[in-house]
KOLLUM-551921 format. One record per atom (N, C-alpha, C): residue number from 0; residue in three letters; chain; atom name; x, y, z. Coordinates in steps of 0.1 Angstrom, whole numbers, plus 5000, padded with zeros to 4 digits. Example, Ala and Ser with C-alpha at 12.3 -4.5 7.8 and 13.67 -1.06 7.14 Angstrom:
2
num; residuo; cadena; atomo; east; north; up
0; ALA; A; N; 5132; 4943; 5078
0; ALA; A; CA; 5123; 4955; 5078
0; ALA; A; C; 5132; 4967; 5078
1; SER; A; N; 5128; 4978; 5071
1; SER; A; CA; 5137; 4989; 5071
1; SER; A; C; 5129; 5000; 5079
***
This chain:
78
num; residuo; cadena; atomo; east; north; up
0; UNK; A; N; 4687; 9105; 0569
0; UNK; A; CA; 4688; 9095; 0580
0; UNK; A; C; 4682; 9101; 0592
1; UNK; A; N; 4671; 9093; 0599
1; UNK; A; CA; 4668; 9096; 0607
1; UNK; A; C; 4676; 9091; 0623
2; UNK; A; N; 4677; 9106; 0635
2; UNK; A; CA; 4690; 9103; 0643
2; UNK; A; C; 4678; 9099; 0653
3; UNK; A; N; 4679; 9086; 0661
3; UNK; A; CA; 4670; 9079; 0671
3; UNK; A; C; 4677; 9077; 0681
4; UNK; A; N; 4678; 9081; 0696
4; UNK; A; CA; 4686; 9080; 0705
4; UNK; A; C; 4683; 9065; 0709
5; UNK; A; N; 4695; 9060; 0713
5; UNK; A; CA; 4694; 9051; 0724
5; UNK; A; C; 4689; 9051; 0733
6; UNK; A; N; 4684; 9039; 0741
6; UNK; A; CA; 4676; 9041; 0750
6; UNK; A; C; 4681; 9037; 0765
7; UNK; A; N; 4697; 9035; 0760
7; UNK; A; CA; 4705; 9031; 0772
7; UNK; A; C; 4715; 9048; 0778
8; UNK; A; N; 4710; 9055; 0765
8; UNK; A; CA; 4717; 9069; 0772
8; UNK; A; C; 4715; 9076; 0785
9; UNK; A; N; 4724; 9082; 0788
9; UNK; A; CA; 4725; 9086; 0803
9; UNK; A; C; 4725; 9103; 0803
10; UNK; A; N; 4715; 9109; 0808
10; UNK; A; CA; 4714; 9128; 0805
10; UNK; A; C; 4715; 9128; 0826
11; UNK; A; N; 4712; 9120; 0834
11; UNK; A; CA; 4716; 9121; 0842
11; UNK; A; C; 4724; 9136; 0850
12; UNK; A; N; 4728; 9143; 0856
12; UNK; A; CA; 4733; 9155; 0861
12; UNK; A; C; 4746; 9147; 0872
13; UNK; A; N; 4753; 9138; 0868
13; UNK; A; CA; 4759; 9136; 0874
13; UNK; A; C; 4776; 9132; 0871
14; UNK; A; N; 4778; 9139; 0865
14; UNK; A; CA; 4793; 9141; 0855
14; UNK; A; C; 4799; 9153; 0857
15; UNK; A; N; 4814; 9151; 0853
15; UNK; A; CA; 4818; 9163; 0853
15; UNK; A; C; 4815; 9172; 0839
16; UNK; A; N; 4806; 9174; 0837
16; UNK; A; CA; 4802; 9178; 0817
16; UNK; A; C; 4787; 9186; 0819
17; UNK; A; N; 4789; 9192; 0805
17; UNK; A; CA; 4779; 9200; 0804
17; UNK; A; C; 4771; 9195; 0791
18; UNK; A; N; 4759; 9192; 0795
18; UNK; A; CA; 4746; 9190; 0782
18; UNK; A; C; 4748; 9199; 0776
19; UNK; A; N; 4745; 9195; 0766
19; UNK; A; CA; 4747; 9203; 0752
19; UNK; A; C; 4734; 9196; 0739
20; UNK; A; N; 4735; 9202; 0729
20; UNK; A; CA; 4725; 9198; 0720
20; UNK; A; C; 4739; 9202; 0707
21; UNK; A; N; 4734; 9193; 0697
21; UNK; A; CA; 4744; 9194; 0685
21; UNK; A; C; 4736; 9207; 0673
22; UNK; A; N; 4732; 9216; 0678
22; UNK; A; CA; 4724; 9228; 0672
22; UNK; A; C; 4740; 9234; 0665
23; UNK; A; N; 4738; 9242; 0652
23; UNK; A; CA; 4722; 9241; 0648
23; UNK; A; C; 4718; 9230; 0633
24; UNK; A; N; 4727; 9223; 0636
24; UNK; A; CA; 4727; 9213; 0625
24; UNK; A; C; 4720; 9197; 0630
25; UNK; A; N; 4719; 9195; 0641
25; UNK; A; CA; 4714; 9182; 0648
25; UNK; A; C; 4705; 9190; 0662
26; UNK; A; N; 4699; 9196; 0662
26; UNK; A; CA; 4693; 9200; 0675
26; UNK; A; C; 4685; 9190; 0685
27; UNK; A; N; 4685; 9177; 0683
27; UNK; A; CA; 4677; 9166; 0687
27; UNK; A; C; 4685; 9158; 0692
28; UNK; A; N; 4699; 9159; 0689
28; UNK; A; CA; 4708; 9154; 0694
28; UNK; A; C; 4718; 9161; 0709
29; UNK; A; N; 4716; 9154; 0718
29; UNK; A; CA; 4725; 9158; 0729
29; UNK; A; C; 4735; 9146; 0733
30; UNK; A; N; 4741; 9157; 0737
30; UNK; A; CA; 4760; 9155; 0741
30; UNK; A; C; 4759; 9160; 0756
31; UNK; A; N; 4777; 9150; 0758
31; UNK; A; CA; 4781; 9156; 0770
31; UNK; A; C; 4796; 9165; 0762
32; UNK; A; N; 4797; 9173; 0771
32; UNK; A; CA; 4810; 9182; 0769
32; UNK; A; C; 4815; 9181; 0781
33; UNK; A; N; 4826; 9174; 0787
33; UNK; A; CA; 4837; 9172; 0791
33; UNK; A; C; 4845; 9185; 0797
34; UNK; A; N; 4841; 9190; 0804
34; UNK; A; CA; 4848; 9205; 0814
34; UNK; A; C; 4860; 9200; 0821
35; UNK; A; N; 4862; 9188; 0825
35; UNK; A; CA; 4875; 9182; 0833
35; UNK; A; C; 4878; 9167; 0828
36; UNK; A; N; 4889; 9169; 0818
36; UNK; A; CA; 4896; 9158; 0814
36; UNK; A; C; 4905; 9153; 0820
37; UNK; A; N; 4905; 9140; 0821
37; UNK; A; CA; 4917; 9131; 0830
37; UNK; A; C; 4935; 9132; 0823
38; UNK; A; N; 4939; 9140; 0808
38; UNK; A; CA; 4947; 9140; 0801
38; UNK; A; C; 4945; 9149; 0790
39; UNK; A; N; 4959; 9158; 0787
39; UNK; A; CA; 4955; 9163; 0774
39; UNK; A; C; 4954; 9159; 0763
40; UNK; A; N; 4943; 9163; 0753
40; UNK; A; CA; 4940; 9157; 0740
40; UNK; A; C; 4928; 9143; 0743
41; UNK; A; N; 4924; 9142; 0757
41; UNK; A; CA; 4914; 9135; 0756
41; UNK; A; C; 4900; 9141; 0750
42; UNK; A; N; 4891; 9131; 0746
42; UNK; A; CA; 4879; 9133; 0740
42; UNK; A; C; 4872; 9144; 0753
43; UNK; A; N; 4864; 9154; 0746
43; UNK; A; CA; 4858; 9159; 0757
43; UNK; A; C; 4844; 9161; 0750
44; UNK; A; N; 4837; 9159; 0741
44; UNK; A; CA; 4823; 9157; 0735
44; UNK; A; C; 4819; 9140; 0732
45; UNK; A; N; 4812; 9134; 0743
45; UNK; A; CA; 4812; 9120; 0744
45; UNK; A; C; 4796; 9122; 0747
46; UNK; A; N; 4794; 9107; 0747
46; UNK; A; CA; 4778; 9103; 0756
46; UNK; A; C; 4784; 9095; 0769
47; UNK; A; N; 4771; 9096; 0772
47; UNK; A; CA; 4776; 9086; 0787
47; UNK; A; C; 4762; 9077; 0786
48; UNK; A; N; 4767; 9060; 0788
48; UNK; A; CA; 4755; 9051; 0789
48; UNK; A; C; 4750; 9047; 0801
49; UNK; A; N; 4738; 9040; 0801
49; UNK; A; CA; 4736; 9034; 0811
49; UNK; A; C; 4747; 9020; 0815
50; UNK; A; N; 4742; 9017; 0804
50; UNK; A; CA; 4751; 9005; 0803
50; UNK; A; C; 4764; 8999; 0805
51; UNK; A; N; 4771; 9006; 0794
51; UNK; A; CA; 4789; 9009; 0789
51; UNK; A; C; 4798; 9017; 0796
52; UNK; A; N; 4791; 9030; 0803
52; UNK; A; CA; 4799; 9036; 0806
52; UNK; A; C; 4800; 9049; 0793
53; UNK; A; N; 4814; 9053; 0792
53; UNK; A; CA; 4815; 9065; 0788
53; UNK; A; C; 4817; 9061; 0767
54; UNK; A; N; 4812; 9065; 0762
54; UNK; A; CA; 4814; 9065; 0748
54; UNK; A; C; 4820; 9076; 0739
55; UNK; A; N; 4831; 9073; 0733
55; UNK; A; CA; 4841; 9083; 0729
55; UNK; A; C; 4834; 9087; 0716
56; UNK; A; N; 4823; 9099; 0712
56; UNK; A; CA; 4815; 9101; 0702
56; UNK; A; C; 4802; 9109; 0705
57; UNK; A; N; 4793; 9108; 0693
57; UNK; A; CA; 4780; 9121; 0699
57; UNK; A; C; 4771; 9109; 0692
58; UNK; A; N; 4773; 9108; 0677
58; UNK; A; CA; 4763; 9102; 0671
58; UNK; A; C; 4763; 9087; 0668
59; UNK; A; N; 4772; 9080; 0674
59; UNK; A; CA; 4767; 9067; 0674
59; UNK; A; C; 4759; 9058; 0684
60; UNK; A; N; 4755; 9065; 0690
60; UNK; A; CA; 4745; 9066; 0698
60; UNK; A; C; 4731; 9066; 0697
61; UNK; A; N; 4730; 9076; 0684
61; UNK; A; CA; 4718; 9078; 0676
61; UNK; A; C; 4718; 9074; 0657
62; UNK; A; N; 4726; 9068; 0658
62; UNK; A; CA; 4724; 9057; 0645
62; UNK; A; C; 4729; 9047; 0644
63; UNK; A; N; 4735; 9036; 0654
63; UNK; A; CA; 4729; 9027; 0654
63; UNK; A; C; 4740; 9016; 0654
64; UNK; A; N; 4757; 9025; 0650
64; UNK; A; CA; 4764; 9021; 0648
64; UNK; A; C; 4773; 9011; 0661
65; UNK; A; N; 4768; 9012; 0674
65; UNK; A; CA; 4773; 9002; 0682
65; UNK; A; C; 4765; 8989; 0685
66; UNK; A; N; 4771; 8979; 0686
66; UNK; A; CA; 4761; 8968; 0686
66; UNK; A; C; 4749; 8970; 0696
67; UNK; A; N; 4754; 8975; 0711
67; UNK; A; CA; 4743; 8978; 0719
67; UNK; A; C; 4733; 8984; 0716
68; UNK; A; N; 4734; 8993; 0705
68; UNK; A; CA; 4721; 9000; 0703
68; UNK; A; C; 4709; 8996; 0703
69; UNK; A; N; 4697; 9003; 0713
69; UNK; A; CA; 4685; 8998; 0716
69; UNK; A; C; 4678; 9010; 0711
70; UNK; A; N; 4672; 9014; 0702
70; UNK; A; CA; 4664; 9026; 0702
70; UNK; A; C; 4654; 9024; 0715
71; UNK; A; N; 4652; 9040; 0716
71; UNK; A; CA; 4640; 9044; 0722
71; UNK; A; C; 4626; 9043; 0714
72; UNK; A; N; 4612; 9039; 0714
72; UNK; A; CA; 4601; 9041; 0709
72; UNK; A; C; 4595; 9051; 0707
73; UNK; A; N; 4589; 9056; 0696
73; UNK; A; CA; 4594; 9071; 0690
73; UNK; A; C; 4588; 9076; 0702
74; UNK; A; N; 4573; 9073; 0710
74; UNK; A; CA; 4568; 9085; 0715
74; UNK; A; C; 4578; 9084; 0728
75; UNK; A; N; 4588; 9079; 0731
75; UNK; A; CA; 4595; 9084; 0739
75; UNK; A; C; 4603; 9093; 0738
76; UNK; A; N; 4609; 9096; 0727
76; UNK; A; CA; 4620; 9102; 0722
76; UNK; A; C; 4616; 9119; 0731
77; UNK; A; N; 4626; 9129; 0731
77; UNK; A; CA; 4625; 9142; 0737
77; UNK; A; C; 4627; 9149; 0728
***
């Protein structure tokens, strides 16, 4: 399966979270990691959209699984 980011994803520098890449099994895939959670046991490996807001997950983002999903066009992809 090939993993194709959304194109509503948010890598922005403006969260409380740290980029991340899903290495070394998904290296093309990036995450947010969550350094300050509002509760314990909250999700702290999420994406963040343009769109939605905050998404509780890494890879449904990049396959395809939420209705919003808009791929990116490959030569966009990073």
């Amino acid at each position: 399966m090939k993993l194709i980011p959304c194109k509503h994803l948010d890598y922005e520098q403006h969260y409380d979270a740290e980029l991340r890449t899903a290495e070394p099994d998904f290296p093309q895939v990036k995450y947010w990691h969550r350094t300050n959670v509002p509760y314990e046991g909250a999700v702290r490996n999420v994406q963040f959209c343009k769109k939605y807001g905050r998404v509780d997950g890494i890879f449904q983002c990049y396959t395809g699984e939420l209705d919003c999903y808009e791929p990116v066009a490959e030569e966009e992809e990073k």
